[in-house]
C-alpha positions in Angstrom: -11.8 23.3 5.4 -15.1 22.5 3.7 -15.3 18.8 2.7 -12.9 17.2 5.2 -14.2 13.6 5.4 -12.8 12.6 1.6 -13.4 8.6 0.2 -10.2 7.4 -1.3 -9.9 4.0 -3.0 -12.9 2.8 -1.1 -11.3 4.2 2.3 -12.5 6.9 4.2 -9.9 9.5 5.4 -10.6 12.9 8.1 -8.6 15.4 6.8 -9.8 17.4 9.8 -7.4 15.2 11.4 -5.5 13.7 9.0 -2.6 13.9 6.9 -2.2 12.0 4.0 1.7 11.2 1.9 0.7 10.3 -1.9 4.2 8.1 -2.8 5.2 9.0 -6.3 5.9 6.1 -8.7 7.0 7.2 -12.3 7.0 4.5 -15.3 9.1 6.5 -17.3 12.5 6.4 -18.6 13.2 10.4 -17.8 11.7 10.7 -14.6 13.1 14.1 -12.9 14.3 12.3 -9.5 14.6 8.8 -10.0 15.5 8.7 -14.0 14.3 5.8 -15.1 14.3 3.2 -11.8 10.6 2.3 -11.9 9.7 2.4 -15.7 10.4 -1.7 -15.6 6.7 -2.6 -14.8 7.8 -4.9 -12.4 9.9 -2.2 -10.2 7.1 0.1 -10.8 4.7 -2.9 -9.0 7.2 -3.0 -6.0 8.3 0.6 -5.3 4.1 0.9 -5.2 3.8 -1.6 -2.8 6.7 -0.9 -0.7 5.4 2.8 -0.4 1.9 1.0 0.7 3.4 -0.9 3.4 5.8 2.4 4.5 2.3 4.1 5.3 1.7 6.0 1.9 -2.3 6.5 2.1 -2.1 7.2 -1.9 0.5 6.3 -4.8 0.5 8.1 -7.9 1.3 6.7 -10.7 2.6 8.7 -14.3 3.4 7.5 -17.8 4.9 11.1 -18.9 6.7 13.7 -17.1 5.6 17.2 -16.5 9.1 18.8 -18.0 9.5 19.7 -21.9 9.5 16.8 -24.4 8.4 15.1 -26.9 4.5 14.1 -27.3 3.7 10.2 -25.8 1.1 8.4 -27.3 -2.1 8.2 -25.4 -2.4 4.4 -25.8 1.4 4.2 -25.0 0.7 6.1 -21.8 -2.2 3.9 -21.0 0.4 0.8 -21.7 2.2 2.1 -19.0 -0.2 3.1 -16.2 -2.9 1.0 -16.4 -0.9 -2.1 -15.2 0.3 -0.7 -12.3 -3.0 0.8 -11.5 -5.0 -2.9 -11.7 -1.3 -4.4 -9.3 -1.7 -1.7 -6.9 -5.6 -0.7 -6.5 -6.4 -3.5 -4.1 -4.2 -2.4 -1.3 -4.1 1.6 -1.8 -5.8 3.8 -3.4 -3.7 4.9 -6.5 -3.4 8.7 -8.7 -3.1 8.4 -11.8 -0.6 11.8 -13.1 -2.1 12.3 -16.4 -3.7 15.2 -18.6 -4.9 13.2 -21.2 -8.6 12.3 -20.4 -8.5 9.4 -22.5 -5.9 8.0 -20.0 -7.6 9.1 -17.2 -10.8 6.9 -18.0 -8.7 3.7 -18.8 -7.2 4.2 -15.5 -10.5 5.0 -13.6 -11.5 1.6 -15.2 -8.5 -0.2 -13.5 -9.0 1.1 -10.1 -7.5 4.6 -10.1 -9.9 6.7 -7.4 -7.5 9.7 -7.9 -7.1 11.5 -11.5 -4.2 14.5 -10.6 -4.1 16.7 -13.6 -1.0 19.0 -13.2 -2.6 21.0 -15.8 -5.4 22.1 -13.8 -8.3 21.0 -16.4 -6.6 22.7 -19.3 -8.7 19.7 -21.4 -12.0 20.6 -20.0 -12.6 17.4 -20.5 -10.9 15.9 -18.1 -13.6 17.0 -15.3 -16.0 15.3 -17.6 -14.5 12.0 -17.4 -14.2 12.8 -13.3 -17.6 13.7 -13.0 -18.7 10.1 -15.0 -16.7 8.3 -12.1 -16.6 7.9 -8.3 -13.3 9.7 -8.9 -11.5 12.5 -7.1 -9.8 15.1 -9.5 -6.5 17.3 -7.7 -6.4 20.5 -9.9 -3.0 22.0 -10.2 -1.5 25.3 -11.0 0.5 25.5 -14.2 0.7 28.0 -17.5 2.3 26.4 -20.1 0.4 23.8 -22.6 1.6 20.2 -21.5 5.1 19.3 -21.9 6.0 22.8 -23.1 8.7 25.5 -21.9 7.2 28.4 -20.4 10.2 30.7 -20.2 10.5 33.3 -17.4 6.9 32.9 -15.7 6.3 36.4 -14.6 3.3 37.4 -11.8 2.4 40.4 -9.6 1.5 38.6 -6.5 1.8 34.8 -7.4 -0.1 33.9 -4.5 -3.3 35.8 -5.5 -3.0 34.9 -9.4 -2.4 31.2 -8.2 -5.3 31.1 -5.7 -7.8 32.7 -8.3 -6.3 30.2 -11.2 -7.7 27.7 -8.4 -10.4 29.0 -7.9 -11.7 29.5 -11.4 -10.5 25.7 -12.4 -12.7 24.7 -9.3 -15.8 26.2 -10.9 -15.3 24.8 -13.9 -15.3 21.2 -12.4 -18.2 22.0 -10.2 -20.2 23.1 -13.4 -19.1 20.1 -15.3 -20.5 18.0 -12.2 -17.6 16.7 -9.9 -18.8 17.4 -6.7 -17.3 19.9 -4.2 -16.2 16.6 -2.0 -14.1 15.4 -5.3 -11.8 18.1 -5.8 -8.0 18.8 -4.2 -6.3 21.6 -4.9 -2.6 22.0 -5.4 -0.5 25.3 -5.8 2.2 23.6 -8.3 5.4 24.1 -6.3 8.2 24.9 -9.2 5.2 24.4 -12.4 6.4 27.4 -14.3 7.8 29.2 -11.5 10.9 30.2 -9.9 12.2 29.5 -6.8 11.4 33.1 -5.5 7.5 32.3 -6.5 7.8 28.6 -4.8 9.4 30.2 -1.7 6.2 32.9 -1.5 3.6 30.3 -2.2 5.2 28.3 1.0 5.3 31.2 3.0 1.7 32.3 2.8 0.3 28.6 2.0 -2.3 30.0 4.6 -4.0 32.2 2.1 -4.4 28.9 -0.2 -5.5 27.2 2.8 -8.8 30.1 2.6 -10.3 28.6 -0.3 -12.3 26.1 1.6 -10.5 22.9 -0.4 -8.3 20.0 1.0 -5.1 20.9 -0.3 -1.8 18.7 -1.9 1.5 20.4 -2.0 3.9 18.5 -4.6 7.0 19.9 -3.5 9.7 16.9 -2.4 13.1 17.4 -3.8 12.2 20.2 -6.4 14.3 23.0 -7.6 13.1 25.4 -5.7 14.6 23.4 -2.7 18.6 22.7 -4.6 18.3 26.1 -5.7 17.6 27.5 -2.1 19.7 25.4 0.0 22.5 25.0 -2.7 21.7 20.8 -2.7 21.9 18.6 -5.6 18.9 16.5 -6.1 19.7 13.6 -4.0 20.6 15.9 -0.8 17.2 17.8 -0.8 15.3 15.4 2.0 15.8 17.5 5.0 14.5 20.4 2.8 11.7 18.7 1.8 10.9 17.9 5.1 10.9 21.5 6.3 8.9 22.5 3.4 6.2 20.0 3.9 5.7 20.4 7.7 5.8 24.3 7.3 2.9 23.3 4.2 0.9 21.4 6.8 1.2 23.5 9.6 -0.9 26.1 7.3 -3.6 23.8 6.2 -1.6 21.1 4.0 -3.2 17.7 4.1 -1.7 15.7 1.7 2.0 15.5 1.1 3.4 14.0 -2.7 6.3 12.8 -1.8 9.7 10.9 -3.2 11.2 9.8 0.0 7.7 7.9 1.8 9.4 6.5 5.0 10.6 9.4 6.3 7.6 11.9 5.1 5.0 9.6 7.0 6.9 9.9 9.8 7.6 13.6 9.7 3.7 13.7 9.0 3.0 10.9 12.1 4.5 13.1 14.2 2.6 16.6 13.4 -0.2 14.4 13.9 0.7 13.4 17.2 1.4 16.8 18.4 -1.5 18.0 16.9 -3.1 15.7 19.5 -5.1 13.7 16.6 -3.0 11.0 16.8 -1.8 8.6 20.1 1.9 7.4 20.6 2.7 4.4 18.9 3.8 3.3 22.7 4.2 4.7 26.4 7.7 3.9 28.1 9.6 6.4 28.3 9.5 7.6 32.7 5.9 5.9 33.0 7.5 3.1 35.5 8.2 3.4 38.8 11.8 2.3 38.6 12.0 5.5 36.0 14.4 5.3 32.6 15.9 8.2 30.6 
């Protein structure tokens, strides 16, 4: 991994050693898991705050959803981000889920340190507005133009066409001036995919892993997951889970997630074993009287 050491919200994170969870707060009234329970900008506040204080390292924040619909205005989207963004910047750092680059500036002017375009740059300038900033910009895989069906995605190895997607949309941020150290790179679990072309890009997340960026894998309670396991979208934690350790196991290091509790302790744990990380305490047959 080139680039590990990565400055987030004014806090420096190893990813060499490291494994961050981005909690995921939606302000919108269609949200695809929590429909609607954080658009109140009060319950938005808290569920960011509560996810700060459950160990989330990141919250990202979005005013529109990535599925089909109908066009938001920009400075409606900016009335709902930007709020949460000034609440929550001085105790995380906070992603702001946007393609607009309009509201990516209003929210880099509020505190955001994190712009994640699920897009991956499709507005060009998007890495403009990055590059103008302190800012970190997480590139993601999709085809179709925002909010738009993209019916039957078809590819002949989705894990090459993805990784060079990446790879070209990296190069175009680089030439636009975000440095190399300000750029995460995400495969786009279920973004105009099936489930067979989510369940490849898990199994060879190595070969992402090879292009030298930290990498984010957005994958908690998607499709790809009901559809596998036959689970409805409230039941898809333990598959989520399995996703995301497998993800991390092959280079993963940072983890969007739904559910933050139980991801930071999933992600605690590889840590631990990994050896980069020390038991929270020692009991356990370390006294002489011995326990079980």
């Amino acid at each position: 991994m080139e680039h590990p050491i990565r400055c987030l919200g004014g806090r420096p994170i190893d990813f060499s050693r490291r494994v961050a969870v981005m909690a995921i707060v939606n302000r919108t009234p269609d949200s695809f898991y929590d429909r609607g329970a954080t658009y109140a900008l009060d319950a938005a506040i808290e569920k960011g705050r509560d996810a700060a204080a459950a160990g989330a390292e990141i919250v990202d924040v979005g005013g529109v959803p990535f599925a089909p619909g109908p066009a938001l205005a920009i400075e409606d989207e900016i009335t709902r981000v930007v709020p949460v963004v000034q609440a929550l910047a001085p105790v995380v750092a906070v992603s702001v889920d946007t393609f607009h680059p309009e509201v990516a500036r209003a929210a880099i002017d509020a505190g955001a340190s994190i712009v994640n375009d699920t897009t991956g740059l499709r507005d060009p300038r998007m890495a403009d507005v990055v590059a103008d900033s302190d800012a970190t910009i997480v590139v993601a895989h999709s085809l179709a133009a925002p909010r738009t069906q993209h019916p039957l995605p078809q590819y002949g190895d989705v894990v090459c066409e993805v990784a060079g997607f990446l790879r070209e949309r990296r190069d175009l941020a680089l030439s636009r001036g975000v440095p190399p150290e300000r750029i995460i790179l995400d495969p786009g679990h279920d973004l105009n995919k099936n489930t067979r072309h989510s369940l490849d890009l898990t199994r060879r997340f190595g070969e992402l892993a090879a292009l030298g960026s930290v990498l984010l894998v957005a994958l908690s309670n998607k499709d790809f997951i009901g559809e596998t396991l036959d689970r409805e979208r409230g039941e898809r934690l333990p598959g989520s889970l399995a996703a995301a350790v497998w993800c991390v196991t092959q280079g993963a290091r940072i983890v969007r997630a739904h559910n933050v509790r139980e991801t930071v302790d999933a992600m605690r744990m590889i840590e631990a074993i990994e050896g980069w990380r020390e038991p929270a305490y020692l009991l356990h047959n370390t006294r002489p009287e011995g326990n079980s």
